[in-house]
N, C-alpha and C positions, 0 to 999 in steps of 0.2 A: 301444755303445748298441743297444737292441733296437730295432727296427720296432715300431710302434702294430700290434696284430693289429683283424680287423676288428669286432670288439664295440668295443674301443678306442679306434676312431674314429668308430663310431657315438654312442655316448657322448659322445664329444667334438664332436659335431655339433649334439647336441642340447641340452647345456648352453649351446653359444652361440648356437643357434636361441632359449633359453629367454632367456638376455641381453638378447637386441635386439629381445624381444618387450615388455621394461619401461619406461617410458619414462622419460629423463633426468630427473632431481630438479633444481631450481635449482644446487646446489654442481657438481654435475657439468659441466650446463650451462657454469657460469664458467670451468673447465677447459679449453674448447676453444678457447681462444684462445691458450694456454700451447701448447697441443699443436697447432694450426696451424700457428704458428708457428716451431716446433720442424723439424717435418718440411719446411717449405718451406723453410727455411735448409738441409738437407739435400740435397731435390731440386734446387736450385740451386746449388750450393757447385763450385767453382772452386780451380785453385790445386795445389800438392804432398798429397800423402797425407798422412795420418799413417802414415808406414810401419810406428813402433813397435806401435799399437796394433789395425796391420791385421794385421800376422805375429802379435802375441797371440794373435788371434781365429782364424788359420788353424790355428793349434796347437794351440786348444781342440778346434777341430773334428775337427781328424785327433784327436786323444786320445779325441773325445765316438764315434768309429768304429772305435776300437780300433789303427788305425796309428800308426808311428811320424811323427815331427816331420818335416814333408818339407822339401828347400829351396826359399827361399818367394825369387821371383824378380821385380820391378818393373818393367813396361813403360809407354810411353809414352800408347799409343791401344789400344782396343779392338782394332781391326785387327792391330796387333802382338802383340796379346793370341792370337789366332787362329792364325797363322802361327807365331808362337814357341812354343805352345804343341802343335802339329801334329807340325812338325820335332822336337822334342824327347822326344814321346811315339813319334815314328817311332823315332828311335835308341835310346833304350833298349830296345823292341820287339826292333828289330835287335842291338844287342848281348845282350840275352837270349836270342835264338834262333838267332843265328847271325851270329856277331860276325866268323868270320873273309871272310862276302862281300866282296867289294867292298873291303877292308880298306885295301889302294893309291889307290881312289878315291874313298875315303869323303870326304876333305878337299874334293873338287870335287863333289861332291851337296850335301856339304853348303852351299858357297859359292853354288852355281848356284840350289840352294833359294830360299835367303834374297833373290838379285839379282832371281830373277821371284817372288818377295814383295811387294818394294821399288817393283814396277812397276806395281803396280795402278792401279787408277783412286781420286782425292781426293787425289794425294800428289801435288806438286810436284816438280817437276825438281829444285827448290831445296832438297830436302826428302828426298830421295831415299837419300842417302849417312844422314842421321842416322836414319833408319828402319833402313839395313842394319845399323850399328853398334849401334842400339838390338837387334834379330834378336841380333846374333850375341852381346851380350853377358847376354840372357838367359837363350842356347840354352848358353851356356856355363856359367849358374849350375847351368840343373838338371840337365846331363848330366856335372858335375864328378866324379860319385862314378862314375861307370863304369869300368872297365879293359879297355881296350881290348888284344887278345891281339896281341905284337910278332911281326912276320916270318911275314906268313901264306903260306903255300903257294903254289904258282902254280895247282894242283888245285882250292885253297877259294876259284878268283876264275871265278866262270860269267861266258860270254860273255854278252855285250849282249843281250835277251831272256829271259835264265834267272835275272835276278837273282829275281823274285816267285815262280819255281818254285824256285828253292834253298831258302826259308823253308818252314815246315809251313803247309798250309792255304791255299794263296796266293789265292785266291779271297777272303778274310775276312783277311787278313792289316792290313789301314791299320783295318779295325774294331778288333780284338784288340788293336793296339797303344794305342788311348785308349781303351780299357776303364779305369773308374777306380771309386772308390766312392761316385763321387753315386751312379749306379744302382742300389746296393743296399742306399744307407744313405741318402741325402742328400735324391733324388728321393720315396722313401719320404715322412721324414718331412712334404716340402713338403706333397705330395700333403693331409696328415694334417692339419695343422696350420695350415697356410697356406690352405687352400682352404676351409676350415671357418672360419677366422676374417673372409676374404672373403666367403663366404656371409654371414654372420651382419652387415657392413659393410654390406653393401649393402640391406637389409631395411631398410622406408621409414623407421623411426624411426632410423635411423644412417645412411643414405643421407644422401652429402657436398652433393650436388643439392639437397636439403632444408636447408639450413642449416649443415652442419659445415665447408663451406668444404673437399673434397679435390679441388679442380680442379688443385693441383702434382702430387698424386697418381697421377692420370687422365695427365696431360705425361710423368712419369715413366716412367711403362708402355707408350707412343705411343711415348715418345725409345728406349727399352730395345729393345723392337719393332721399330721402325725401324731401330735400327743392326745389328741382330743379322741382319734381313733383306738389309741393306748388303751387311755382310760375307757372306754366305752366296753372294750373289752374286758376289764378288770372288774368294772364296776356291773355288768350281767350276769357276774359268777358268784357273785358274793350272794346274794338271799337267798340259794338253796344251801348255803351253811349254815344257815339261821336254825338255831332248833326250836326256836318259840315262833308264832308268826306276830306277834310285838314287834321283836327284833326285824324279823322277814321285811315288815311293812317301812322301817325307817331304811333299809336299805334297798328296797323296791324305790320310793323316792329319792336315791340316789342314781339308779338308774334310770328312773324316767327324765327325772333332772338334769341326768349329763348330755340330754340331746337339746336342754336350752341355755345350756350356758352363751356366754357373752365373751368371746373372744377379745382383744386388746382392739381389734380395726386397725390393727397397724396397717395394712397396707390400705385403707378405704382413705380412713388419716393421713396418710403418706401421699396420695396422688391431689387429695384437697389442698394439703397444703404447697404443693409443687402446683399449684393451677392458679394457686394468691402469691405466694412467693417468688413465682420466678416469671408465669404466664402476666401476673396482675390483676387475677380475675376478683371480684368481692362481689359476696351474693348474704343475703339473712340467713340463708341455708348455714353457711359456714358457722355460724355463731350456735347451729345446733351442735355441731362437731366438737367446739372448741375443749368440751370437759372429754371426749372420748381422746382427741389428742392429748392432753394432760395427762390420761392414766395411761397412754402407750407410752412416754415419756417418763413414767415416774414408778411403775410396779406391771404385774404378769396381769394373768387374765384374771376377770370379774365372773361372780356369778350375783343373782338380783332375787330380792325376794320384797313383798312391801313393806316386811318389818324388819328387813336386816341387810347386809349388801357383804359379801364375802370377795378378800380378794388374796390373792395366790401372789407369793414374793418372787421375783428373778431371779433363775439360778443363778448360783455361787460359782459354778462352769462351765464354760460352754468352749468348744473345740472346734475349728470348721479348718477344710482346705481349700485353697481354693489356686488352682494349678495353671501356671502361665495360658494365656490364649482360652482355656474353655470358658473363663466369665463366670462361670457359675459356683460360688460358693458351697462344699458339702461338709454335712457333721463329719467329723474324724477325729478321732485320736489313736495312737498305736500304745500306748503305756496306762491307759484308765480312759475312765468313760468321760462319752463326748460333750455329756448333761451332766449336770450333778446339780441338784436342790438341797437346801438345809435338812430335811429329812430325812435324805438317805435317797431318795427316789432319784433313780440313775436310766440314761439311754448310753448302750453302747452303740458305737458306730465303727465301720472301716470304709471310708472312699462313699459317703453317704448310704452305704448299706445298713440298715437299723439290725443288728444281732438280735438274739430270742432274750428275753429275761434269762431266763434258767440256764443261759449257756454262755452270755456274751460275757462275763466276767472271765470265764477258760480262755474263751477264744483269745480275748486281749491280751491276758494278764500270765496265761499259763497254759500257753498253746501243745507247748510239748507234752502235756499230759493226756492229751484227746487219744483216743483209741480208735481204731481204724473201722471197729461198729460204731464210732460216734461219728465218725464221719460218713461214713456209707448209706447211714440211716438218715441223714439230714435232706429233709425232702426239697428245701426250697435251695434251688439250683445256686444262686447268686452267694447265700449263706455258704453251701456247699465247697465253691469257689473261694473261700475269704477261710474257710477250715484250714484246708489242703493248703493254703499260698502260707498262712501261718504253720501248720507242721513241719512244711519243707518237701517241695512236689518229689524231690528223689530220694526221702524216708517213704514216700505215701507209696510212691511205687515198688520201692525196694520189698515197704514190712507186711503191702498188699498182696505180692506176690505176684504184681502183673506180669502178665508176660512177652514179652520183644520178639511181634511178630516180623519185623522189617526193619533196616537202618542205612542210612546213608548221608551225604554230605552233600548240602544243596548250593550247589558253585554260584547259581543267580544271586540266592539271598544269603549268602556264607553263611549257613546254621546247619548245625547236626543235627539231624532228625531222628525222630524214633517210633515207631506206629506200636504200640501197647494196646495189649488186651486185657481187661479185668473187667472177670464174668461178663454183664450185655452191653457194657460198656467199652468205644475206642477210643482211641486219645492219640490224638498226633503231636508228643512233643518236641518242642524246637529249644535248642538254646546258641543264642547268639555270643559269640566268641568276641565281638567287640562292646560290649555291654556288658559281657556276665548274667544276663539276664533268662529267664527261662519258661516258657506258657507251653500250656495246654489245649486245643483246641478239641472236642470232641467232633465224630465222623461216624457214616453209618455203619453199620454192621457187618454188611458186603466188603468196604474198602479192606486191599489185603497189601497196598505198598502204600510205600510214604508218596511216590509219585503222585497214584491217585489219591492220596486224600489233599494233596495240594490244588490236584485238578478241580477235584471238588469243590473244595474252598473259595476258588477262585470262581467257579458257575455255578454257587450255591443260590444266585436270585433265580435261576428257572428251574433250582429243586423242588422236588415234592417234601423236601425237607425242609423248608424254610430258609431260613439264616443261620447263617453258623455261629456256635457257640463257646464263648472262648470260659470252660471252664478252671481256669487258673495261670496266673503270672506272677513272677517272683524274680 
């Protein structure tokens, strides 16, 4: 399939500039309730794949870009998606360019790979073993078709050091091997067709914000975003645990790899098919879309390679709130995590706040156990706030030892107040007697009544302090 040339996309910009400049008719209008509803059951959907009709749709695509049918390989979590898809695009690299390295200790790169894989941060101890089995039995689908050359030389095995200088180019070598044809066919079209059809979405008379109801939408792109970021992070840290650079070099292509993977398009999918569905609109464009809409419908994200095509199952869990009037959907759960994959690979969340790996199972699961250095030492404010509301703001002050510079009762707003000092930290808390309810707001240094730090509060926009920050409600 050719690339959109740039007339072609100009074109194509302006027809749906022109779209979303007409305003919906009643018929249309009735449409969008069909079609909210459609895509939110998508954004949220749970459960096994459709495996059949996700492999359909990768084979469309490899056919719609002229390759052949790749093997199309099923993993558990995004995460494994990464990883198996790194190792995998590394060996074939290697066996196309020089298959006989390392040949004796291919079998323990590759083990060693996949075990500081397996060890990242999200994954359980418990959980550990079905993530490597999960690795090893995809790295096995897509590398099935290789022939691996028997009884290699003891000449073609460079010592320890020379394995990334035996390969051409060693420098670019983990790029070159996930070179794939999003880049030159896939990313293309997105660019083309999806970004023009987002423009033309978002223009006030289609804007979701205004009536169309896309706040799953908006979560989708935020949840997409966020995991991709996850990973990125997980997956940079993994080859300086590599003790061979065999091993080093398959998990180097997993981090060069996770900045091309191929997200689902749900939202690109989502505003194409709200612009034929409900707008009327029908263009050839669409017919490129049609296999990317399938696999947002039927499994998680995809990554591409030209001999193999990997894709990542829909969590088993997924938690969101979403609170009268704000519109906007967030991850939450208050009793376990807000994500859960068949692998163990977990996101905590509270009130759309993403918790740390290493701590959000406490926070959620076994708040009272936190110690008052676990909380103190918690740099990122927002986290800090979602610590403390779980321990219980009047243990944190009580076992803190803050100390009750000022108190009074504020006739305007009937709440008891209380101005607390701990160490450089102030804290004006209020608790409302007709609610039960109880917050934190932090104040500067200087404030020594509860008066002023109300005053404050109130004329915080021409502070030199910014806005005020509400660290804690309960």
């Amino acid at each position: 399939m050719e690339v959109h040339d740039v007339a072609e996309t100009s074109a194509l910009t302006d027809e749906l500039e022109r779209i979303a400049s007409i305003d919906l008719t009643e018929d249309q209008m009735q449409r969008i309730p069909a079609w909210c509803k459609r895509w939110k059951e998508i954004v949220f959907a749970t459960g096994p794949s459709d495996r059949r009709r996700a492999t359909d749709a990768i084979h469309g695509l490899y056919r719609d870009a002229g390759l052949s049918a790749p093997a199309v390989a099923f993993v558990p979590s995004p995460l494994t998606l990464a990883f198996a898809n790194g190792i995998a695009a590394g060996l074939w690299h290697w066996a196309e360019t020089a298959p006989d390295c390392w040949a004796s200790t291919r079998a323990n790169a590759i083990q060693a790979a996949v075990e500081i894989a397996a060890q990242t941060g999200g994954v359980t101890e418990a959980s550990r073993q079905a993530m490597v089995d999960a690795l090893r039995e995809a790295i096995g689908i897509a590398t099935k078709a290789i022939t691996w050359p028997v009884g290699a030389t003891a000449a073609a095995v460079p010592r320890e050091g020379e394995f990334l200088t035996s390969l051409p180019s060693a420098d670019c070598e983990a790029d070159r091997a996930v070179e794939c044809f999003l880049n030159n066919w896939l990313w293309p079209l997105h660019e083309d067709v999806g970004h023009a059809a987002t423009g033309a979405f978002y223009r006030p008379k289609f804007n979701p914000r205004f009536g169309i109801g896309g706040e799953h939408i908006v979560l989708s792109e935020s949840r997409q975003l966020e995991t991709q970021q996850r990973i990125d992070t997980l997956v940079k840290a993994a080859p300086v645990k590599a003790a061979s650079e065999a091993a080093r070099f398959l998990l180097e292509c997993a981090e060069i790899g996770q900045g091309r993977w191929c997200k689902q398009f749900t939202s690109e999918c989502a505003y194409l098919s709200f612009l034929r569905e409900v707008s009327g609109w029908s263009s050839p464009q669409l017919a490129a879309f049609a296999h990317f809409e399938t696999l947002a419908e039927t499994a998680g994200p995809i990554m591409a390679h030209p001999q193999f095509c990997m894709v990542a199952e829909l969590p088993t869990e997924l938690h969101v709130l979403n609170r009268h009037g704000e519109g906007l959907s967030r991850l939450h759960n208050e009793s376990g995590p807000a994500c859960r994959w068949a692998d163990g690979w977990t996101f905590w969340y509270i009130n759309g706040v993403h918790l740390p790996d290493d701590s959000g199972e406490q926070i959620v699961m076994r708040p009272q156990t936190q110690t008052i250095v676990d909380i103190d030492s918690e740099d990122n404010e927002e986290v800090r706030r979602i610590r403390i509301e779980r321990f219980g703001w009047m243990r944190y002050l009580r076992e803190s030892n803050a100390e009750v510079i000022d108190a009074r009762h504020n006739d305007m707003e009937n709440t008891r107040e209380l101005l607390c000092r701990r160490e450089a930290m102030r804290m004006l808390v209020c608790h409302c007697p007709s609610t039960a309810r109880v917050y934190a707001l932090e104040v500067p240094g200087e404030i020594q009544t509860c008066e002023q730090a109300q005053q404050w509060l109130w004329n915080t926009s021409g502070s030199r302090y910014g806005q005020p920050r509400i660290i804690g409600r309960s």
